[in-house]
C-alpha positions in Angstrom: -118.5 -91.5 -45.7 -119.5 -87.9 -46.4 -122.6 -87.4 -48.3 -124.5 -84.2 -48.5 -122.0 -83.1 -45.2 -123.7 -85.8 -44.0 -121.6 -88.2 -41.8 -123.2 -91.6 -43.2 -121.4 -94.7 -41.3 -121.8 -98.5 -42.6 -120.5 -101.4 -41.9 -118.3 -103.6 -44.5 -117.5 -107.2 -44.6 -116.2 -109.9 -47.1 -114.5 -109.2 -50.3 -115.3 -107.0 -52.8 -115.3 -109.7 -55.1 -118.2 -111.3 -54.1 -122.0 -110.2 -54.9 -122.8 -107.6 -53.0 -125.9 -107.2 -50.1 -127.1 -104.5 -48.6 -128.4 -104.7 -45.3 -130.8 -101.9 -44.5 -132.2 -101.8 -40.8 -135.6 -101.1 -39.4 -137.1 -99.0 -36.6 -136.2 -98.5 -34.1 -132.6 -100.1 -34.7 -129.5 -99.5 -36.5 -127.1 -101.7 -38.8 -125.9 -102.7 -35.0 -128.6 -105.1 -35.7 -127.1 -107.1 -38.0 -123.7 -107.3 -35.9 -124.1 -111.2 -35.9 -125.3 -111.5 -39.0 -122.2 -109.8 -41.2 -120.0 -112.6 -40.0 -122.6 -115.4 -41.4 -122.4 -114.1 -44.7 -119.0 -112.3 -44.9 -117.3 -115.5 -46.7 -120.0 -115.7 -49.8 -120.9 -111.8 -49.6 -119.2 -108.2 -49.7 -121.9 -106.9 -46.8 -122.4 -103.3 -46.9 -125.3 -102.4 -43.6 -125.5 -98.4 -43.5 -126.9 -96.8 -40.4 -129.7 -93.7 -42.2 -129.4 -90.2 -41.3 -130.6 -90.1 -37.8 -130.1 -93.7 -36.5 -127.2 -95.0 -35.3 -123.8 -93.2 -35.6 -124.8 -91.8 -38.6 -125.5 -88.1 -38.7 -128.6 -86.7 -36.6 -129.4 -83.3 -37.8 -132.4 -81.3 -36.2 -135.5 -81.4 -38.2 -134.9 -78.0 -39.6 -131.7 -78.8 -41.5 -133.0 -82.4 -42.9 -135.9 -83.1 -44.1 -137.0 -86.6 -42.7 -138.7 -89.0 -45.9 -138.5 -92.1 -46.5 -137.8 -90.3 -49.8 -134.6 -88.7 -48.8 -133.5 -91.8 -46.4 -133.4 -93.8 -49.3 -131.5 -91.0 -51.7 -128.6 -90.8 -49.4 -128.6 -94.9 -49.3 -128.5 -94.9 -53.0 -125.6 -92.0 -53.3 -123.7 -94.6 -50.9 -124.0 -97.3 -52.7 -122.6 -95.2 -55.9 -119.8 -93.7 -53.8 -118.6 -97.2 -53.1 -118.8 -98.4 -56.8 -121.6 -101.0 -56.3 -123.4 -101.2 -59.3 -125.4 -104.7 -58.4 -126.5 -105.7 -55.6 -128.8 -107.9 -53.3 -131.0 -106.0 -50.9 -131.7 -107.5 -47.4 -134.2 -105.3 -45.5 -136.0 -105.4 -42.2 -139.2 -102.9 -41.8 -138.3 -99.5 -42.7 -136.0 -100.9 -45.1 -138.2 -101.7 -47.0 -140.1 -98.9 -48.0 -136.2 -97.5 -48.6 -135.5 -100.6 -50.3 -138.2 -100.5 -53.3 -137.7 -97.3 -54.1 -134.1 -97.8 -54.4 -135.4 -100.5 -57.0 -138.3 -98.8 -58.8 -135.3 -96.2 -59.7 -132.3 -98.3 -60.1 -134.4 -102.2 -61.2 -131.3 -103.1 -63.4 -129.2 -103.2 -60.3 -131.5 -105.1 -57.8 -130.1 -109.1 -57.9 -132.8 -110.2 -55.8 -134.3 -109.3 -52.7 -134.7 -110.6 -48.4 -137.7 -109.3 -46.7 -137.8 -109.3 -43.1 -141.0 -108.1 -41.2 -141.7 -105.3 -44.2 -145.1 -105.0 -46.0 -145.8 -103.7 -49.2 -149.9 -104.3 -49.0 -152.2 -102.5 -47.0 -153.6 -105.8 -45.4 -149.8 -105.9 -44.5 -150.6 -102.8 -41.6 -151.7 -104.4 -38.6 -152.9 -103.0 -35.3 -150.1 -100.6 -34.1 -150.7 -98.8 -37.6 -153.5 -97.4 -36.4 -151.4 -95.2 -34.3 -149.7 -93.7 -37.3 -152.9 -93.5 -39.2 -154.0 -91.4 -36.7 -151.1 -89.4 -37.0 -151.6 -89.1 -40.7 -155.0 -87.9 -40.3 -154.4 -85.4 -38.2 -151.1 -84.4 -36.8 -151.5 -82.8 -33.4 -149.9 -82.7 -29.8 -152.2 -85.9 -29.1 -151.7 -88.1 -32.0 -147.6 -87.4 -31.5 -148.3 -88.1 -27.9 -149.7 -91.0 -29.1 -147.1 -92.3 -31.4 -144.4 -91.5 -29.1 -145.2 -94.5 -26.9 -143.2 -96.5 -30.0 -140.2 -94.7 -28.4 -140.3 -95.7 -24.7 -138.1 -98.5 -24.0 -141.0 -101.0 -23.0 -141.8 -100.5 -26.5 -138.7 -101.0 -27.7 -138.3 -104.1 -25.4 -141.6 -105.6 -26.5 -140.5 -105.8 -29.9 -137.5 -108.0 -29.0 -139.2 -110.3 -26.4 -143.1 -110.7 -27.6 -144.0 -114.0 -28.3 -140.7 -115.5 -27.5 -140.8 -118.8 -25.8 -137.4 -118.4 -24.2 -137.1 -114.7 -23.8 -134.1 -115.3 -21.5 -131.8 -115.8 -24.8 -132.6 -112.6 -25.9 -129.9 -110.3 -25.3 -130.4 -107.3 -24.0 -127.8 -105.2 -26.1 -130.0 -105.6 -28.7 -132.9 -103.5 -27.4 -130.4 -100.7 -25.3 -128.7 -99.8 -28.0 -131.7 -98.8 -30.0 -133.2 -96.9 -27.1 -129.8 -95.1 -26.6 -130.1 -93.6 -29.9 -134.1 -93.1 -29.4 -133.3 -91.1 -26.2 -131.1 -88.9 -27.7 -132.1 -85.0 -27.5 -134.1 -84.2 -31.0 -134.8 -87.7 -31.9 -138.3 -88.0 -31.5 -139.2 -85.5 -33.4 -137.2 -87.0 -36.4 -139.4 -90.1 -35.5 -142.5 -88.3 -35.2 -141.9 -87.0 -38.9 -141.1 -90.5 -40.4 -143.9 -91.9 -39.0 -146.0 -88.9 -40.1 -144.8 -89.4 -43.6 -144.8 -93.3 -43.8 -147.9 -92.6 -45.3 -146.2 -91.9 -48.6 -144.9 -95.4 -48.9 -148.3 -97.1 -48.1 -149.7 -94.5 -51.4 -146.3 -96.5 -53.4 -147.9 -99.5 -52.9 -149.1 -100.2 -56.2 -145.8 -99.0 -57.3 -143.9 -101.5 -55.5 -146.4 -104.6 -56.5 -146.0 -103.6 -59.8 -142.3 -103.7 -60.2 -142.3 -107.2 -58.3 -144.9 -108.4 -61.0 -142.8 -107.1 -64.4 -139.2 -107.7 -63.2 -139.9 -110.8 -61.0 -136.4 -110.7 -58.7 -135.8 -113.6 -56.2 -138.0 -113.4 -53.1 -137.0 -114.6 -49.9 -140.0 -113.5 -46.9 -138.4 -114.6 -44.0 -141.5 -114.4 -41.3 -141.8 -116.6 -38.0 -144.8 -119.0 -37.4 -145.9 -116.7 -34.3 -145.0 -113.3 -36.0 -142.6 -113.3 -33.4 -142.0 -109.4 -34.0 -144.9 -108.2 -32.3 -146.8 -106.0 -32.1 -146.5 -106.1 -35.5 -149.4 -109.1 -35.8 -150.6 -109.8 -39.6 -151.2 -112.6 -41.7 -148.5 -113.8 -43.3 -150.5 -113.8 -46.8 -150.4 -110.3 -46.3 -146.8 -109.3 -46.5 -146.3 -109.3 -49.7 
């Protein structure tokens, strides 16, 4: 779908008919992420999973002709979701869909049914030890701290998160983790990183936002996190996700 001469692609499953979810990825994937998931839930749910500017076959403009927030990522979801005529829907998210996610709610709350969090925090507590590489960047945003930060974007990295802390890491397939390196590796990508990782600072100052609107409109919670926090690095308690 064009949006903004944007080329946004999504995913679609089940029947219009049903209650819609949105699936909205994380880093450093795609909605390919979800390719055997949509078939779980296509025969209760009308699954829409969006890939954002700059991830997966969406659009990747350079830096200089899109301006890379968390902000803007989730505009473009929510101009989707009107284009298709959604006016209610569930919202499943997985790490930087979440910081999309709320403010798509703190804007739109009468249209949120009720919400699945995958590895996504909304309390600082929430920001374990591989944060400290973007709080460095935050801080001060030079050639080292991006040289820093851009060891996310290797695919050891990118394997790690897949296979840490797995006790049969052998049943992990590998198409998984390629994929979201083939779009990493792709010429003008890290910098579009580097910038959301510079300015996921904004979502950690929303905070209070976010707890807020969970607190007065109280939509259905489900925090799906493994006993291990099997998505490491990402290590933290799991009282402190939400």
């Amino acid at each position: 779908m064009n949006i903004d001469s944007l080329q946004i692609f999504f995913r679609e499953a089940g029947h219009p008919s049903h209650p819609t979810m949105i699936l909205l990825h994380g880093f450093p994937s795609s909605s390919h992420m979800f390719r055997d998931l949509i078939p779980l839930l296509a025969d209760r749910f009308h699954v829409i999973a969006p890939d954002y500017p700059g991830f997966g076959n969406s659009s990747m403009p350079a830096v200089d002709e899109f301006n890379y927030t968390f902000e803007n990522l989730s505009l473009v979801m929510e101009k989707l979701i009107a284009m298709l005529g959604i006016s209610r829907y569930l919202l499943y998210v997985h790490d930087y869909g979440g910081p999309i996610s709320f403010r798509l709610a703190i804007r739109n709350p009468q249209s949120i049914i009720g919400f699945v969090i995958q590895n996504a925090v909304i309390n600082e507590q929430g920001l374990g030890e591989p944060f400290d590489l973007f709080k460095a960047l935050w801080v001060n945003r030079n050639p080292t701290s991006e040289a820093a930060f851009a060891e996310f974007l290797t695919f050891d990295s990118t394997k790690k998160q897949y296979i840490t802390g797995v006790c049969q890491p052998y049943l992990i397939s590998p198409d998984g983790y390629s994929m979201d390196q083939f779009f990493l590796d792709r010429p003008g990508n890290r910098q579009i990183q580097l910038d959301l990782g510079y300015d996921y600072r904004t979502n950690v100052e929303l905070y209070p936002v976010w707890q807020q609107y969970l607190r007065t409109y109280q939509p259905p919670v489900l925090v799906a996190w493994g006993k291990m926090i099997l998505f490491s690095p990402w290590k933290v308690p799991f009282s402190s996700v939400i």
